[in-house]
N, C-alpha and C positions, 0 to 999 in steps of 0.2 A: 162256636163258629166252625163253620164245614169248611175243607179243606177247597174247596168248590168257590165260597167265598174268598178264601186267602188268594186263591190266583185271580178270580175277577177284580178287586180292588189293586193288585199288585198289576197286573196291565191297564186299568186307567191311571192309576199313578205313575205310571212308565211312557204312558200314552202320549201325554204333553209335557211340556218343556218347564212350563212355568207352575204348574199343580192343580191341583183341586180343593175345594174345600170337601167336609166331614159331612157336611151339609147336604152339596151337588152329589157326592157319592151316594147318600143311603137314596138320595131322591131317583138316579139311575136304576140301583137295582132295586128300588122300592121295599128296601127295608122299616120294617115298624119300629126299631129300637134306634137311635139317631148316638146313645152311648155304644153301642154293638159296636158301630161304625166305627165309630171317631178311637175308640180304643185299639182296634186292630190298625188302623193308618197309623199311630204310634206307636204298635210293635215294630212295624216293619220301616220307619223311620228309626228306630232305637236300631234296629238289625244294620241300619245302611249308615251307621253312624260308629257302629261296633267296626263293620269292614273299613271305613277311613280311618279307624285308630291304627290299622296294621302297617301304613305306609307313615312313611316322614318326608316333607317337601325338603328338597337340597338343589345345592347351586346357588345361584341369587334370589333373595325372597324379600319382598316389598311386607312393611309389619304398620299396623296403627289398629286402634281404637275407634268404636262407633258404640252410639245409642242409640237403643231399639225400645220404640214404643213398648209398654204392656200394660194387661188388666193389674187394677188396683185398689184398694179396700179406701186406699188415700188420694186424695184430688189435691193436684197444686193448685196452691194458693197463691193468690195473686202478688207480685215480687217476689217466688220462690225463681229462683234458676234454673235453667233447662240442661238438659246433657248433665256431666259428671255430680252428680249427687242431689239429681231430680228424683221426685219419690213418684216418677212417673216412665222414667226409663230405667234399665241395664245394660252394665256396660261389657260387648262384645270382643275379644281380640282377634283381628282377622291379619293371615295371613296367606300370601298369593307369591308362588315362583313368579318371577318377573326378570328372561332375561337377556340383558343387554347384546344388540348385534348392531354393529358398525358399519353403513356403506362406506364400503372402496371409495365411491367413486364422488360422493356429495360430504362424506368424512361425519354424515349426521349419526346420529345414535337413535336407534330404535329400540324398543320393549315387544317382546313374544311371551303371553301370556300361557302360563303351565296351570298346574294343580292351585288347589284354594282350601285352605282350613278356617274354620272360623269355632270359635270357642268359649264361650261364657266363661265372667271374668266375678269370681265372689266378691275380693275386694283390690283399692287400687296399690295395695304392697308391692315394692319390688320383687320380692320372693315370689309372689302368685304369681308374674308374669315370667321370671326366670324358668318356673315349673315347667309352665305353659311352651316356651321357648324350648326347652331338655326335649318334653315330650313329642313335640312335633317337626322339630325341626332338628334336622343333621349338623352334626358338630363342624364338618368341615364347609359350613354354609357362610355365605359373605350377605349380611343381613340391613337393609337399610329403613331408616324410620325416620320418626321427628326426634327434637329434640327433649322429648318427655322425660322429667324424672324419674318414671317409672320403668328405663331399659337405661339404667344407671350402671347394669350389673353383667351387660350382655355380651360383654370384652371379652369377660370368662370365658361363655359358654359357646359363641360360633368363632370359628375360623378369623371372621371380620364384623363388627362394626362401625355402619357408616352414619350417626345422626345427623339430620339437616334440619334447620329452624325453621316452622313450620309457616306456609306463605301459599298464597292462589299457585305463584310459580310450582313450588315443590309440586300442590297437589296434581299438577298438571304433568308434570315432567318425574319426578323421582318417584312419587308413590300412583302414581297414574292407574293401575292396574289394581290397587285394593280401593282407593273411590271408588274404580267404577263397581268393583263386586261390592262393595258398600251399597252405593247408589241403585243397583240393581236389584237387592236382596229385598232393601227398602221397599223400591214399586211393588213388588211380587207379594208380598206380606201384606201390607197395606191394600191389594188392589182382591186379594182371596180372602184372609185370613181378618182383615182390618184392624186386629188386635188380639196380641198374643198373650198368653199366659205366663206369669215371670218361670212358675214352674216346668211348663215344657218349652219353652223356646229352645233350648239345646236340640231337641228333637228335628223342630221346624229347622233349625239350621242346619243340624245333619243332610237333611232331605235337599235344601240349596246345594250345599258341596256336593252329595254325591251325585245329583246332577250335573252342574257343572265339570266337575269333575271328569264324566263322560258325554260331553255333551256332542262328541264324535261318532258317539256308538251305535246312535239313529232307533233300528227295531231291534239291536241288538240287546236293549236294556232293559227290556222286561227279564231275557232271560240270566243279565248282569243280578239283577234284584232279588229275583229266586234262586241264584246261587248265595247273595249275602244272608235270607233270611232262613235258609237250609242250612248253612253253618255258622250260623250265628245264635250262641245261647244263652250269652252273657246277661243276667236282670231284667231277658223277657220269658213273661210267662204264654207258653203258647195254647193253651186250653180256649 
């Protein structure tokens, strides 16, 4: 793949807000190979995914769980369960700075929405999510969630934890800012992608956050992109 290549894909990918498919790309620059394509869109996902490991969200950060559709060799079967231990989703940990400012003058409490990580979760161990918790999130961080057995352990590791029993109310008020990057991620996936791969969806989510992410930086972000995928060398191969 020419170098020529890597920056045409890397400014439609930067282009829009919400993505492209693997698909709409090669049919643009009228590429023959539809693998060509679709592999270098997950380099440079895998590159924008390497740059938000460099940072850790701190301050107040809103934390929970979601399940993401994906391809599968296995079909549920009728009376199986949905969400946590469907053999038709994975379960994501997403978390979103979320934080708290007080009018003066009404005494309400509002939410300002910062950075977003979101991170495939292999199983539901408290230790996996602790990991998860070390790695991305700053130690002197005040952390709120539901009331999930699985952030049993999270005392240790931030500054504060705050769990709340999980309710329409909560998701409305306390975790208000990771539904909606839930709810969001969902459309976008669903509306491109319509079904992802259990093996690269890390990818596909990388590519969510680091938009998000900057999603301030307008035409700035093509040349944000080319700097992640220029120092970035971690488990992609650039050939």
């Amino acid at each position: 793949m020419t170098f020529r290549k890597w920056y045409q894909v890397m400014i439609l990918m930067s282009a829009t807000k919400k993505g492209i498919s693997a698909k709409e790309m090669q049919r643009q620059f009228d590429v023959a190979r539809y693998e060509s394509t679709w592999n270098l869109m997950h380099k440079i996902r895998q590159a924008m995914g390497n740059r938000e490991n460099m940072y850790k969200l701190e301050d107040q950060i809103e934390l929970d769980e979601a399940y993401y559709r994906v391809e599968t060799l296995q079909k549920r079967k009728a009376g199986q369960k949905r969400g946590r231990g469907s053999v038709t989703t994975v379960p994501v940990s997403v978390m979103v700075e979320s934080i708290r400012l007080e009018d003066i003058e009404t005494n309400k409490t509002v939410t300002k929405c910062g950075y977003l990580k979101m991170k495939l979760i292999e199983d539901h161990k408290a230790e996996t999510i602790d990991e998860i918790v070390k790695e991305n999130i700053e130690k002197n961080a005040i952390l709120f969630s539901d009331d999930s057995t699985s952030y049993t352990h999270l005392d240790d590791i931030v500054e504060a934890h705050l769990p709340t029993k999980s309710s329409k109310e909560t998701t409305r008020t306390v975790l208000h800012w990771v539904h909606t990057a839930i709810s969001n991620s969902k459309r976008v996936f669903n509306g491109i992608h319509h079904k992802l791969n259990s093996k690269y969806i890390q990818n596909y989510l990388n590519e969510f956050c680091y938009k998000f992410n900057r999603r301030f930086f307008k035409d700035k972000l093509f040349g944000r992109v080319l700097i992640a995928v220029a120092t970035s060398t971690a488990g992609i191969n650039f050939r």
